[in-house]
C-alpha positions in Angstrom: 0.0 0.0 0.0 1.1 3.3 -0.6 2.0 5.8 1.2 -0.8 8.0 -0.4 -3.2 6.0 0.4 -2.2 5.4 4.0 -2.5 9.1 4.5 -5.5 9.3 2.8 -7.0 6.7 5.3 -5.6 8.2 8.1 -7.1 11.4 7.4 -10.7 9.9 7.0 -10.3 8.1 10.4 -9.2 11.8 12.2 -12.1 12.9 10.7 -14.8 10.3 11.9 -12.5 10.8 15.4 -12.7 14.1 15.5 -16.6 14.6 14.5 -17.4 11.2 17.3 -15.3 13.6 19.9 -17.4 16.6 19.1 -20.5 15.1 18.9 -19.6 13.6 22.5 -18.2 17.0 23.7 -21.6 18.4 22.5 -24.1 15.8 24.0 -22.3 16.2 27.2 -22.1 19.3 27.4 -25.9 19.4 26.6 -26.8 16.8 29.6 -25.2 18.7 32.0 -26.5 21.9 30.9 -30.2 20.2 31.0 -28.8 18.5 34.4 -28.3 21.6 35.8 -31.4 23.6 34.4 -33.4 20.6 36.1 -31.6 21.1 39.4 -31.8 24.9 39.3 -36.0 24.0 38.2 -36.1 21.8 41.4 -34.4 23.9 44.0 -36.8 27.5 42.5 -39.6 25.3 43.1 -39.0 24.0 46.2 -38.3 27.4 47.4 -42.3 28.6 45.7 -43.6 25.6 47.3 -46.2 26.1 50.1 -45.0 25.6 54.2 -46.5 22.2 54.2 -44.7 20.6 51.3 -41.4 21.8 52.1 -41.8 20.3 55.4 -42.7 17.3 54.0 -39.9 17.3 51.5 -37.0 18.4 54.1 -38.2 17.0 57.3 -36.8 18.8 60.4 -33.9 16.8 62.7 -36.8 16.2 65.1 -38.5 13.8 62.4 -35.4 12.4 60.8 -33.0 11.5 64.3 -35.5 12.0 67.3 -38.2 10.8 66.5 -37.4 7.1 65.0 -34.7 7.0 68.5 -37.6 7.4 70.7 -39.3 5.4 68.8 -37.2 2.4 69.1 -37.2 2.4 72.6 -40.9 2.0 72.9 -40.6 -2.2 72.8 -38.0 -1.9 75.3 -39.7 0.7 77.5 -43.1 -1.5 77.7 -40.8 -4.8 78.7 -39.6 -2.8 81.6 -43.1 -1.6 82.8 -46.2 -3.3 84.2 -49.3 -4.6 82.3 -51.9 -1.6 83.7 -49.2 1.4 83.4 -50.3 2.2 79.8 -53.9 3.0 81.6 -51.9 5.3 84.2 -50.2 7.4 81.6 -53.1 7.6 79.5 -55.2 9.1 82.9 -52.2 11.5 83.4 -52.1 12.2 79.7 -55.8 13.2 80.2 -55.4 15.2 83.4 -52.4 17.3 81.8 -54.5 17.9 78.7 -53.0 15.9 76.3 -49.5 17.6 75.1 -48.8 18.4 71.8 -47.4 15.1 70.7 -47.1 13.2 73.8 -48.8 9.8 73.7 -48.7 6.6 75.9 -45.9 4.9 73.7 -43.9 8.5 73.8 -43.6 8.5 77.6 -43.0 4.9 77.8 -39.8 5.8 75.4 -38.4 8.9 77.1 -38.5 7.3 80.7 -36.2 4.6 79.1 -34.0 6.6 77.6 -34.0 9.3 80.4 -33.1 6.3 82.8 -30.0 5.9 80.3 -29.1 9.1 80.0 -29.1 10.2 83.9 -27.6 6.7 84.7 -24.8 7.5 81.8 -24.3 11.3 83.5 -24.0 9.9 87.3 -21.7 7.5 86.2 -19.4 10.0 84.0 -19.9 12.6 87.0 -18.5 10.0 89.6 -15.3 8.4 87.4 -14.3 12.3 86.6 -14.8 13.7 90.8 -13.2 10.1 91.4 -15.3 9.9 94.2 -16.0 5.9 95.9 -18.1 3.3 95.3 -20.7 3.7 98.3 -21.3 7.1 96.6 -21.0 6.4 93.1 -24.0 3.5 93.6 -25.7 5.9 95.4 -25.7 8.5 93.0 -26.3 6.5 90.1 -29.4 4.8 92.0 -30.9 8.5 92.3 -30.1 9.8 89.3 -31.7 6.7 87.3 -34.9 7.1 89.5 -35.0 11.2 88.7 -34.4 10.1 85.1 -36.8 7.5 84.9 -39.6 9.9 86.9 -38.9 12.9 84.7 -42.0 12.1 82.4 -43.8 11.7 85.1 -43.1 14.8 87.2 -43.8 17.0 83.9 -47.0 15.2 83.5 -48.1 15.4 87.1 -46.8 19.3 87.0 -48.7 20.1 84.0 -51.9 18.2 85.3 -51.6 20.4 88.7 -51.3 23.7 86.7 -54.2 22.7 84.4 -56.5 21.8 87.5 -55.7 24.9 89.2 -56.5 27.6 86.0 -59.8 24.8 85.6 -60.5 25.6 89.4 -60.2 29.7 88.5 -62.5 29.5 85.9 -64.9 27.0 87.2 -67.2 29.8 88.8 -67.7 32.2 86.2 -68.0 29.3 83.5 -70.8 28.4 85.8 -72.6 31.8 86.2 -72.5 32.3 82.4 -74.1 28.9 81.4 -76.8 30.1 83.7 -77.5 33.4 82.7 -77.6 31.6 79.2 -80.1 28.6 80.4 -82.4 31.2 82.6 -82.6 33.3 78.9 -84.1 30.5 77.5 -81.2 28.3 75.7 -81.0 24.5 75.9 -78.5 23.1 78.3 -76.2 22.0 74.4 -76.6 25.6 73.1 -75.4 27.2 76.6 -72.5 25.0 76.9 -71.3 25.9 73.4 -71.7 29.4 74.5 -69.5 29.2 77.4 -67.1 27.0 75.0 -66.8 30.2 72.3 -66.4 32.8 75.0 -64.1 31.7 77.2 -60.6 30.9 77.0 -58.4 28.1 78.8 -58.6 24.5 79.6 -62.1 24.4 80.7 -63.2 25.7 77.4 -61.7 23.1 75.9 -63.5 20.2 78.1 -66.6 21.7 77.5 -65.9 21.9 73.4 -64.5 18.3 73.4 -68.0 17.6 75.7 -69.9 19.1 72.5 -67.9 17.3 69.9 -68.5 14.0 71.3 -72.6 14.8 72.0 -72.2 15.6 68.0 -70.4 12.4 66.9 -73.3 10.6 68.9 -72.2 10.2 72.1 -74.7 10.8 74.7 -75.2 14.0 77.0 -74.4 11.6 80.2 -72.0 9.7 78.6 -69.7 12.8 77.3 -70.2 14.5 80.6 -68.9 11.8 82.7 -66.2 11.2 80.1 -65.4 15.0 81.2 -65.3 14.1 84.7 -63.0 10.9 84.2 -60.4 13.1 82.5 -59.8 15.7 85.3 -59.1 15.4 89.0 -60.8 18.4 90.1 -63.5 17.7 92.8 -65.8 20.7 92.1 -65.6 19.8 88.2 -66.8 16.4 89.1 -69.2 18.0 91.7 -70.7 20.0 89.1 -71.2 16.7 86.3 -72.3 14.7 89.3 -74.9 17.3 89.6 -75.5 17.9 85.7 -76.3 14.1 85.4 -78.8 13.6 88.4 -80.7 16.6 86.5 -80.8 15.2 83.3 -81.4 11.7 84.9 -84.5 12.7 87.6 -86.1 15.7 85.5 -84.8 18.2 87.8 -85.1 21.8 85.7 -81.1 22.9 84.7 -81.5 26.4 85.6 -82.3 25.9 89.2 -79.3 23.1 89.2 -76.9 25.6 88.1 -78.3 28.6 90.0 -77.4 26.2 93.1 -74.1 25.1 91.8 -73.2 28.5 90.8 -73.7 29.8 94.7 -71.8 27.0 95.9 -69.2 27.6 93.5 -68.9 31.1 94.5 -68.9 29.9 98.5 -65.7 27.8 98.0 -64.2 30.4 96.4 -64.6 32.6 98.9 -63.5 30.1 101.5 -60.3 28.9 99.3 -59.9 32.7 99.4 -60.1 32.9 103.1 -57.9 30.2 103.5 -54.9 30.8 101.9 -55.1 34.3 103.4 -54.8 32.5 106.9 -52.0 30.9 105.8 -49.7 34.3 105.1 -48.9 34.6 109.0 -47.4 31.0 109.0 -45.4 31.4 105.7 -44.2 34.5 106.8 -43.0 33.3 110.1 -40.2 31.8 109.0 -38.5 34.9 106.4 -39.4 37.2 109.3 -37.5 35.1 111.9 -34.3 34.6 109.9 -34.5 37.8 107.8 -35.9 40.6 109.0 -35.8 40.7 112.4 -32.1 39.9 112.4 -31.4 43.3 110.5 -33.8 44.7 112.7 -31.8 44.2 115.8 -29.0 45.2 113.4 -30.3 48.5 112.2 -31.6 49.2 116.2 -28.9 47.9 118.6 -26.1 48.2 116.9 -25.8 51.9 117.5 -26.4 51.3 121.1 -23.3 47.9 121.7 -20.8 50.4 119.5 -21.4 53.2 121.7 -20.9 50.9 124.7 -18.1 49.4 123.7 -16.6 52.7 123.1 -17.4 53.7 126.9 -16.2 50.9 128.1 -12.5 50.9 126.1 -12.2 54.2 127.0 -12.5 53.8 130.7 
């Protein structure tokens, strides 16, 4: 073969070569410029979207590490319990109102993992103050037991501070739903009065009260259902009361005007009460506060004086 022809091949194979090259140069440089159009398309729409898809597109580290950790511990945390303790947590679940996203298996979980965690913290705190064994078992007994009680003493806390602003409101939840039955409204149509115009946790009993009378729940039934959740004696007082009426075919208004008087009685009385109990509370800050600087502030005027008579003589 010539070498005429051997260039002449060779230069129709650098052609082929070089047009393959640049029509590989071109598509790729054509993907990624569609690759990152697309990209640039998805992050301009993700940044239009509404509030509740991005959420649900970029959960928050609450949903993607807490949650399934918690989670995991819920076998392990009903192993270590007893059979009727779900019903417990579920009646203090109730009494606090039901938290924002606190449910049986959820407290189950974080007393496991805050036994861990305050065991894991009493143990590191005793190895680094090097302190001995007596007190290293007994701070790691106490620490497990706060940790494993936490749930519980945020529940029972919450519970206590919901009772008490139910308590406050009781009375004048009470006078308005009979000022609304003595104007001529059903017992239903009062209640959902005193739900609308009120504020707090009492409202929200008696709207849950309404919702479950209008999913077909009866009036007795939701109303002692109302009773079960609390642990307030004059709230259970009051359905006690509100049942025997509807049960006997006593008339509501002259109920309520009773209950509303002896509402307004222990209030007074609870009033009186903790009143009596300032001079006791106050014994103590007056004995080892103030009357100390008292006797400061009077005699001290009087010992300086004499000790300068008596140095000087």
């Amino acid at each position: 073969m010539s070498v005429e022809n051997l260039i002449f091949i060779g230069g129709v194979a650098a052609i082929f070569v070089g047009l393959l090259l640049s029509l590989t140069a071109i598509g790729v440089f054509t993907n990624e410029a569609r690759g990152v159009s697309k990209s640039l398309a998805v992050m301009e729409a993700f940044s239009t979207a509404p509030a509740v898809m991005q959420a649900e597109l970029d959960p928050s580290f609450q949903d993607r590490v807490l949650n399934p950790v918690v989670d995991r511990f819920v076998g392990l945390g009903r192993k270590l319990t007893p059979a009727d303790y779900a019903d417990r947590i579920k009646t203090k679940l109730d009494v606090a109102g039901n938290p924002p996203k606190w449910t049986v298996d959820r407290v189950i979980s974080l007393k496991f993992i805050g036994f861990v965690i305050a065991l894991g913290l009493a143990l590191a705190a005793s190895t680094i103050l090097d302190v001995s064994t007596t007190r290293m078992m007994v701070a790691c007994v106490v620490a497990a037991l706060v940790g494993y009680n936490a749930p519980n003493i945020y529940l029972s806390q919450k519970g206590k501070e919901r009772s008490a602003n139910m308590r406050r409101a009781l009375p004048d939840a009470i006078d308005l739903l009979t000022i609304s039955v003595e104007a001529g409204l059903a017992f239903d149509s009062a209640l959902s009065q005193v739900a609308r115009n009120t504020t707090g946790p009492l409202a929200d009993e008696f709207a849950r009260v309404l919702q479950e009378m209008q999913i077909g729940l009866g009036r007795t039934k939701a109303l002692r259902a109302m009773g079960d959740r609390t642990t307030l004696p004059d709230l259970r007082s009051f359905v006690s009361a509100m049942v025997q009426a509807d049960a006997f075919g006593i008339p509501i208004g002259q109920v309520l005007r009773v209950q509303s008087s002896e509402m307004r009685v222990k209030r007074r009385q609870r009033a009186e009460e903790l009143a009596m109990k300032i001079p006791v509370k106050i014994l103590i800050p007056l004995m080892f506060c103030i009357l100390p600087c008292l006797f400061i502030a009077v005699m001290g005027p009087a010992v300086i004086s004499a000790i300068d008579s008596f140095s000087g003589s």
